[in-house]
N, C-alpha and C positions, 0 to 999 in steps of 0.2 A: 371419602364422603365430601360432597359441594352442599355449600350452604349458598345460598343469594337471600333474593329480598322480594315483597310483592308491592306491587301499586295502587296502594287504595289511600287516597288524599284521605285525611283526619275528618275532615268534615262532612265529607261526601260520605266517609263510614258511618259519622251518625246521625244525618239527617238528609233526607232524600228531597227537600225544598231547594231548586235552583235558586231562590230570591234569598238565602241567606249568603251572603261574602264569605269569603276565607279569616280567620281570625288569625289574632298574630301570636306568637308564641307561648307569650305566657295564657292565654284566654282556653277557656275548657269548654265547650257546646257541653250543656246539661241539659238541654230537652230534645226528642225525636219528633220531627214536624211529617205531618201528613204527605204520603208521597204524593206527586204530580207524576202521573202519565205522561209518558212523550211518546210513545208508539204509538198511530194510529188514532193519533189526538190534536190536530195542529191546532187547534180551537183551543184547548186547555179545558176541557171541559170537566168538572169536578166527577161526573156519571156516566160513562160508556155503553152502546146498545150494544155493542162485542166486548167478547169477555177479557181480560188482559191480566196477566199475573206476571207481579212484581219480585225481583228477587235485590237482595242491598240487605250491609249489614250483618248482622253478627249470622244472620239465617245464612248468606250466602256463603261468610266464613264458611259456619260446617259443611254444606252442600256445596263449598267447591270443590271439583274433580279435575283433573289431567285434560277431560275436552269438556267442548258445550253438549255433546249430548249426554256426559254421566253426569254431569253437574244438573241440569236441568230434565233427567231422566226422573220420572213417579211425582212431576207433579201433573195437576190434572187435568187429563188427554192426550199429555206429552210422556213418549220412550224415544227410543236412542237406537240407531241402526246398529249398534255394538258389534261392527268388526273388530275384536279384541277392544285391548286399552286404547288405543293410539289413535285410531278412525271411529270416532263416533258421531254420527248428525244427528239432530232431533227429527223427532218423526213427531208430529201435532194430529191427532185423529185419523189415523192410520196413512197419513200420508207424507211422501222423504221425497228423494229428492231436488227435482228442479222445482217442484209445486211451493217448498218450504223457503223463503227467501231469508239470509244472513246476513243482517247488516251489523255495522261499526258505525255507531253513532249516528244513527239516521241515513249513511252512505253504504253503498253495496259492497261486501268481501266479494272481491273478485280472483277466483279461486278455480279449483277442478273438482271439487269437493262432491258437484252434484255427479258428477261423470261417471265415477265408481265409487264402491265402498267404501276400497283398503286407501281415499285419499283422505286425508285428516281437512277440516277447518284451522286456516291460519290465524286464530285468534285463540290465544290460550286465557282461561279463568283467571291465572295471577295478576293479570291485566285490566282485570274488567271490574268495575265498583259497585255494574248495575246492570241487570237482565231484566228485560222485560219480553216477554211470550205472547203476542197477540193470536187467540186459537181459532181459525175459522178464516174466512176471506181477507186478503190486506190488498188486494189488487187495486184497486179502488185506488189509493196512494201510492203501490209499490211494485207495481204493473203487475203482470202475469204468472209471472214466476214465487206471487205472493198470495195464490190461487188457493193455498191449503191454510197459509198462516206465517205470521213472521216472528221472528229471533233479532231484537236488537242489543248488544251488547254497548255498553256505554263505559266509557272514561272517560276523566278531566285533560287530554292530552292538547285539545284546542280549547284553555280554559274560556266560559263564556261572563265571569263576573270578575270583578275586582277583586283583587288579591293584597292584602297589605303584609306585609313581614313573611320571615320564612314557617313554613311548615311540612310536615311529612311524613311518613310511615315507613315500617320495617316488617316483614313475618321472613318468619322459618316456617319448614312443614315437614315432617320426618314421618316415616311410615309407613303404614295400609297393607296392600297386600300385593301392590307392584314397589314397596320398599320408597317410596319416594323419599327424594333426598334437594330440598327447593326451596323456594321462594324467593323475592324482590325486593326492591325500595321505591319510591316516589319520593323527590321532593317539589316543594311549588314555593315559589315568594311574589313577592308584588308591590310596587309604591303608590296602589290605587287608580294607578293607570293604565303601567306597562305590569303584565303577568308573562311568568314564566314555568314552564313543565317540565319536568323530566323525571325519567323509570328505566329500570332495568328490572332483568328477571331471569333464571335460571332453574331450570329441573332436570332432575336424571332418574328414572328409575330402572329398573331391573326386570326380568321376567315376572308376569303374573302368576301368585301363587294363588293356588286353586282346591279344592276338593280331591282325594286323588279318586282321577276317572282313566278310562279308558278314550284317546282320543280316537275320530274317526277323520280320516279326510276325505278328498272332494270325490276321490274313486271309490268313497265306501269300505275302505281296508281301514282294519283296525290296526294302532300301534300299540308302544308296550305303553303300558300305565305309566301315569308322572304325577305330581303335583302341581304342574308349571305348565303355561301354555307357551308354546314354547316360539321364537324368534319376536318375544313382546315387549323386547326393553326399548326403552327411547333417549333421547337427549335434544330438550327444548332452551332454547335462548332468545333473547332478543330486549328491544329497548327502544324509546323513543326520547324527542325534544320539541318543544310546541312553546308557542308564546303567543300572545295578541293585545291588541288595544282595546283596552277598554272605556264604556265611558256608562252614565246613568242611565243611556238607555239605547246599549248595546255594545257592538263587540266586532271585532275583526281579525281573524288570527289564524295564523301555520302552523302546521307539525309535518314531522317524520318522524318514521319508526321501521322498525326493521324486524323481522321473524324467520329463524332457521328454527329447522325440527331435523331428524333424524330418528325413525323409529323402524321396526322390523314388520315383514308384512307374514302374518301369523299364516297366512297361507300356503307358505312356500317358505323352507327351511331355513334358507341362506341370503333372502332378499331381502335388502332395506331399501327405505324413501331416505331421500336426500331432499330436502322440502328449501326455500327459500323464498320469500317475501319483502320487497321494499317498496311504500306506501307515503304519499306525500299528500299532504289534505289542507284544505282552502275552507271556511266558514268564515260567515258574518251574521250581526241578524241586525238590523235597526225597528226600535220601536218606538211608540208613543208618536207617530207621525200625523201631520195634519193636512188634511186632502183626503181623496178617494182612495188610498192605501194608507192603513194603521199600521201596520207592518213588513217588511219582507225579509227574508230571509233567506241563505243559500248555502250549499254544500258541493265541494268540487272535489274529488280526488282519482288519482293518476297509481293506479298498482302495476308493478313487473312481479310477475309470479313463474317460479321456474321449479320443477322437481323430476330428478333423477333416480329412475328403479335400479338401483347396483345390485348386480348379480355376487356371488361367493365370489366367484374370481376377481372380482372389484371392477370389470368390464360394466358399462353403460348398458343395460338393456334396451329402454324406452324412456326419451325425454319428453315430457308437457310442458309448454308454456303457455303461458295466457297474460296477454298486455293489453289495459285498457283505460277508460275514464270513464266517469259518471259526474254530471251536473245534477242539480235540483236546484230550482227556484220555484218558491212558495209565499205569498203575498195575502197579510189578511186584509179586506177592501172595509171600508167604512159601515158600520151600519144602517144597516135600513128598515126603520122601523122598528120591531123584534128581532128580524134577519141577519144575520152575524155569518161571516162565512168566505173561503179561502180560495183561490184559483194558486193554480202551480205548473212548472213545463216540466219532464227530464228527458235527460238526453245519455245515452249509452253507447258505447261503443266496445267492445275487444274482439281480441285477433288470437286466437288458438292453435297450438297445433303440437303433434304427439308424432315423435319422431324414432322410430325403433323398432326392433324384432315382435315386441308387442303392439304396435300402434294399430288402433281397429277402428280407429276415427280418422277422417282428413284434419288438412289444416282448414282452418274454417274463418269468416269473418262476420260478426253480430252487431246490425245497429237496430237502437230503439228509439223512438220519436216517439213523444206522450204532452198531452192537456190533461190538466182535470179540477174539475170542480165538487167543492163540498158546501151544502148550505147549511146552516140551523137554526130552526126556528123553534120558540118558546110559546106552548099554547096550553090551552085549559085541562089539555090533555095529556101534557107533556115534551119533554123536549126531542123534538120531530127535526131527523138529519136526514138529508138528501143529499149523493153525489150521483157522479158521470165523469169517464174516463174515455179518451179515445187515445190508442196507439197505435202506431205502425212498425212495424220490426220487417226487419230481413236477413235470411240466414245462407253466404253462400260458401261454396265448397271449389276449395281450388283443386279439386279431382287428386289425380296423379302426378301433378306437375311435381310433386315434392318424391314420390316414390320411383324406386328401383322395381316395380312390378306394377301388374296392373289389377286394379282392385276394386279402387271407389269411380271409376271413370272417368267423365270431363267434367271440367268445372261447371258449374250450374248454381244457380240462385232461385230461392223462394220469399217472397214478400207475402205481409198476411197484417191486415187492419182489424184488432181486436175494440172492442167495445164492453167496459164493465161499468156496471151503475146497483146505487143499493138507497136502500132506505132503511132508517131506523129511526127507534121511539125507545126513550127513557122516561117511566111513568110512577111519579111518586104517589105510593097508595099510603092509607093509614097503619100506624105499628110500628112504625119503622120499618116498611116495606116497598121493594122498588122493584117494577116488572120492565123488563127488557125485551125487545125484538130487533132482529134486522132482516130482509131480505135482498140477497143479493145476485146478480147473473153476473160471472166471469167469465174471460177469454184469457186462453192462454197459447202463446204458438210456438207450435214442438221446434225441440232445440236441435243442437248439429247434431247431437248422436242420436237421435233418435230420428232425426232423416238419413244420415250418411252414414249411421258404422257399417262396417262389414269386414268382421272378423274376429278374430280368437281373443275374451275379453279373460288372462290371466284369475283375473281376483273370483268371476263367479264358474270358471271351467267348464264357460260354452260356447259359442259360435254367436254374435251379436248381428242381427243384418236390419237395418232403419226401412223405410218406407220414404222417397223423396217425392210420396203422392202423399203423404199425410194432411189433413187439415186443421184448422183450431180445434184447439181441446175448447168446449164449453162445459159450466156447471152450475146451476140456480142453486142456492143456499138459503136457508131458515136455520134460525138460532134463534130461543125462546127462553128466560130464565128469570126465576125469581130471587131476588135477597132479599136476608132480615139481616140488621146489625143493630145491636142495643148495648153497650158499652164493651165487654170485653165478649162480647158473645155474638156470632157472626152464623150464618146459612143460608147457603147458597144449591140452587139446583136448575140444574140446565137441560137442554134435548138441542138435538141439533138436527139437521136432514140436507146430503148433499147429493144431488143429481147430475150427471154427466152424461150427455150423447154422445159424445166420443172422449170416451177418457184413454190417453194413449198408454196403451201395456205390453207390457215385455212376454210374449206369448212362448209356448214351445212349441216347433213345427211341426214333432214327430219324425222329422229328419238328421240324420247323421250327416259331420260334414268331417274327411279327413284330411289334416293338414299334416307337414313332413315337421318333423322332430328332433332332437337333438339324437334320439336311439329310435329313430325311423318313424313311420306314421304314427299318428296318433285321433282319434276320433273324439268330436268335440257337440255334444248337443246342438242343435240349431234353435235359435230364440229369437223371434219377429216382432219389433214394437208395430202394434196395431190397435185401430180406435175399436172401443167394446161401450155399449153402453154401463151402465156402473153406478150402481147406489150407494152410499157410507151414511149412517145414523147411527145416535150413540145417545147416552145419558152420563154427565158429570155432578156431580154430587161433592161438597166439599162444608166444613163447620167446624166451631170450637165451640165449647162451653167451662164457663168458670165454675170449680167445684167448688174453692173453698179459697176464701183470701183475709190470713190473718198476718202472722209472723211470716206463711209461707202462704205463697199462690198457687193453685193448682188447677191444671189446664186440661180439659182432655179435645181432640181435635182427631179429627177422619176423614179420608176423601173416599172416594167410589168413582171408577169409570169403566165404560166399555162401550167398542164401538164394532159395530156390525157391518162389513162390508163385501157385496157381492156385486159380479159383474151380469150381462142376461145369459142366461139359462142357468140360474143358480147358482152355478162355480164361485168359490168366496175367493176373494180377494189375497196375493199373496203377503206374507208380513206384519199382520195385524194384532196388536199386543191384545190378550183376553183379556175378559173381566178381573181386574183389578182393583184388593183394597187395603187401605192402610188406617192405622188407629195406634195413636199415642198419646205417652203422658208428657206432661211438660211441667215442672215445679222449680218455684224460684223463691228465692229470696234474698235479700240486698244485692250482692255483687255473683250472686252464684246461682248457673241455673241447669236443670238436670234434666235431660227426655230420655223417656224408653219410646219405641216403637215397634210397630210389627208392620210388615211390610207380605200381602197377598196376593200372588195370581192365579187365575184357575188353570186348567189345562184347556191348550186351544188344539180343538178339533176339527173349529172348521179353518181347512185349510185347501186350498187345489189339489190336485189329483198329484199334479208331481211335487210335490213337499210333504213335509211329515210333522204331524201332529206333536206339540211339546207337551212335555209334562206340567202339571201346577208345582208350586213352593209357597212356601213363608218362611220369611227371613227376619231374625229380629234384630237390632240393631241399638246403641246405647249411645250418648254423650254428655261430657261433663264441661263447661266452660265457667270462665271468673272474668271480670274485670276489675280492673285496680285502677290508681292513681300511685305514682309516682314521681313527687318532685312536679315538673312543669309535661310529665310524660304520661299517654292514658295508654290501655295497656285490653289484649283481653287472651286470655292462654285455655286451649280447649284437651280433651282427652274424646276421641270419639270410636269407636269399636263397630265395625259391621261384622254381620251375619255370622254371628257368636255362637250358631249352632253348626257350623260351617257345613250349611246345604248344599248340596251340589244341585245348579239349577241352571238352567240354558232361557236365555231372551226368544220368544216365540219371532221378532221383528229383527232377527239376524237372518242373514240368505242361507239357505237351507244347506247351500255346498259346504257352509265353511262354521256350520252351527253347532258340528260334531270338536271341533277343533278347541271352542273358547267359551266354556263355562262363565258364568257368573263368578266372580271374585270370594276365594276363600274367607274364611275368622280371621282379622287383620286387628294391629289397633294404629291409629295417626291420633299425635302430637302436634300442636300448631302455638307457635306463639306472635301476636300482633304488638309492634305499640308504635304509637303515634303521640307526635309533638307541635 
């Protein structure tokens, strides 16, 4: 068994206010200060016309998973592409993913993640203090590829405040139903000037234990029955070192860190990912400035990302890499008037390329060029936000220069000038009620593989072929919502409406294409990314209410979502998680707090013609956690239990090939212990 440690600074676990300092050892945070938005917020605005949900804290404690998409899977309008354990993206209203953008601290993961399924996000939960989920457009700030919604995970690695003395944290994690056997340390010190980071982190688990079913794989053959999905163990590591100057009104500071993964690709018996990550990052921010900029701010980082499919015989199949950079400068300019409001550049650049018996993309080279502008202004009517984005991207392809056959052909290049602009209104009514809207049009410009692949893509068992006539994806967006909050009692309800004239999809041709095989030909579906026009609308619904608060607190709380998505002549969109809802109890008192919940999805019928309808579940699930004090140590130890009735249940938003193969996760129970000094 390996035990390690997780990364969650002391302070940052109990209160999500950047403006509080680091305390020094003997000092204990006793209050939780109102979080501050940082996604999709450069302004800090107390009230957002998009919706954004927070994750930190003892919440994200139990909701942390093995990736970001099961950790951040069932909240609401968010599920998880759940190629097994190991590979999981968020999906944000029925859409994954290059539409879904993955940042680290405000800066881009630069990754293969969007490319296929079975490729994991290099950023694992042990790591991360703080999620926040912007659902609906983020292009506007985070260009194109932020067309559906963003995921920014956050840590203290490039601390941005004073730090005085040392402090730190420890967790174990044992358990669940892939047996995890993990967790990290963090420690941070500081003499109010100079600050310092550092973390490590380790997880192992095992096969995921399951319901016993009957699997099916991608040819539709049954195998023998198991409990176990089988090639799904993993082995995660990694660690970083960050430090910066600080001063009263700002900050300047470096890190590195570094991420291997190793997990098996449930697809295919005997194949693992050999993953590999090193990441070096630049931040600053100065504020309180006097002139025509109050602020600016910047984020620089340099990723080498390389991962290796090893075959059983430990022979190299197919290697990806991808090396790149990303800048952002973002500058708040002085006010004018009531006018308050931010200009910004970034600049992108990487270089890809997939090297092997699988490789069905070229090597490829991606730059992005962006302005943009956010205003806001305070009126009678509410606080009214105006932006405007221009970009320019180019995507080219060094053909066959790199191959022993001919495939992708000659090198060739596509340039494409996008234009996103939105407007929204924050509008405080009486009751404690606050009506929200934004309307937004995005551009977004199709990526290498969806102009250049061509050819046999392993993970989905088809034949991939791009279009190098493709044009911008466009989509006009509406999101409408009301809240009430009245002290521990909170409800919220939303609609949303997204439009595409050319939304680019992975079509099927109705053609067979056959390639030679290791035991002779082999015939492979053919599937055409192509612009289809494309509607997605949906409704979120989310609330709590205090039952009873004497000795003990009693909470009840539910969300609802579901979202509808069809392209023209009807055909529903493929991937689309149903109608889902959940409702729990939550009761506490002094150091000990207790949830049931139930967790529901319906059965999704509407599906395309070549995919297959999933069945519904409900899943119920349990957790028990404490907090202590110990000496100068704070402490919080949980007991938590899923799906206690152990359902066998399949994600409707896993790819149909490979949905026969990885149930939802058996009756498990995980153990987690924290403490911080």
């Amino acid at each position: 068994m390996t035990l390690a440690l997780a990364s969650v600074s002391p302070i940052h676990a109990q209160t999500t206010s950047p403006a509080t300092p680091n305390a020094s050892s003997n000092d204990t945070p006793t209050t939780t200060l109102a979080p501050v938005i940082v996604t999709g917020n450069p302004l800090g605005s107390t009230e957002l016309a998009s919706p954004v949900t927070a994750l930190g804290g003892t919440e994200l404690l139990l909701r942390r998973g093995t990736t970001l998409g099961e950790t951040l899977n069932g909240l609401p309008g968010v599920s998880s592409t759940y190629f097994g354990p190991n590979a999981n993206r968020p999906v944000i209203r029925g859409l994954d993913g290059d539409r879904i953008r993955i940042l680290n601290n405000g800066g881009a993961s630069i990754d293969a993640s969007s490319l296929s399924f079975d490729h994991a996000v290099p950023i694992d939960p042990l790591v991360v203090e703080r999620v926040e989920v912007l659902r609906g457009p983020g292009a506007l700030l985070y260009g194109g590829n932020a067309i559906g919604g963003v995921v920014n995970a956050i840590d203290n690695r490039i601390p941005k405040y004073s730090l005085t003395g040392p402090s730190g944290s420890a967790e174990v994690r044992l358990g669940g139903a892939d047996r995890e056997r993990g967790g990290g340390a963090a420690v941070e010190t500081g003499n109010g000037t100079f600050a310092l980071h550092a973390d490590a982190f380790k997880r192992e688990t095992s096969d995921l234990r399951v319901p016993r079913y009957t699997p099916i794989d991608a040819e539709g053959d049954a195998l023998d029955p198991t409990r176990h999905v089988r090639n799904s163990a993993s082995r995660a590591s990694g660690g970083a070192v960050g430090a910066s100057y600080t001063y009263g009104s700002g900050y300047l500071g470096i890190s590195g860190d570094t991420y291997d993964n190793r997990y098996g690709i449930v697809a295919e018996e005997d194949v693992i990912i050999r993953m590999k990550r090193d990441r070096v990052a630049l931040a600053g921010e100065a504020r309180d400035l006097n002139g025509p900029l109050r602020s600016i701010s910047f984020h620089f980082s340099d990723t080498r990302y390389r991962h290796d499919e090893v075959e059983g015989s430990g022979e190299i199949g197919t290697t990806f890499k991808t090396s790149g950079s990303e800048l952002r400068v973002q500058a708040q300019h002085a006010q004018i008037g009531p006018l308050r409001g931010v200009i910004g550049a970034q600049i992108e650049d990487f270089d890809f390329s997939a090297l092997g018996e699988e490789a069905f993309v070229p090597s490829t080279k991606t730059r992005r060029r962006a302005l943009f502008v956010l205003e806001e202004l305070a009126s009678p009517v509410g606080t009214l936000s105006v932006g405007f984005r221009v970009e320019r991207a180019s995507v080219s392809s060094k053909g066959d220069a790199d191959m022993d056959e001919v495939r992708f052909g000659e090198a060739t290049q596509r340039r494409f000038t996008l234009h996103s602009a939105s407007i929204g209104d924050v509008v405080k009514l009486g009751g404690d009620w606050t009506l929200t809207g934004s309307l937004s049009s995005t551009a977004r410009a199709p990526t290498s593989f969806e102009l250049f692949a061509n050819g046999v893509h392993a993970a989905t068992g088809t034949y991939e072929r791009g279009d190098p006539s493709l044009k911008v994806e466009r989509g006009n967006n509406l999101d409408v919502a009301a809240q009430w909050k009245s002290g521990a009692n909170r409800f919220r309800v939303g609609a949303y409406v997204a439009r595409f004239s050319r939304f680019i999809s992975l079509q099927p041709s109705g053609r067979t294409i056959s390639q030679e095989g290791e035991d002779g030909p082999e015939d492979f579906p053919e599937y055409v990314f192509r612009p289809v026009r494309a509607k997605l609308a949906g409704i979120e619904l989310e609330g709590s209410h205090r039952l009873l608060e004497r000795l003990w607190t009693l909470d009840i709380s539910g969300k609802l979502d579901y979202t509808r998505a069809t392209q023209a002549g009807g055909e529903p969109l493929p991937r689309i998680a149903p109608l889902r809802a959940a409702l729990a109890l939550d009761a506490g008192t002094g150091p000990w707090r207790l949830r049931f919940e139930m967790e529901s999805a319906a059965r999704q019928r509407r599906v395309p013609d070549y995919d297959t309808s999933t069945a519904g579940y409900t899943l119920f699930n349990a957790s028990v956690s404490h907090r202590f004090s110990i000496g100068g140590f704070e402490g919080n130890a949980f007991l938590k239990a899923i799906n206690l009735g152990d359902k066998l249940a399949y994600s409707a938003s896993t790819i149909e090939t490979i949905r026969g193969l990885v149930p939802l996760p058996g009756r498990a129970v995980k153990a987690g212990l924290q403490v911080m000094f």
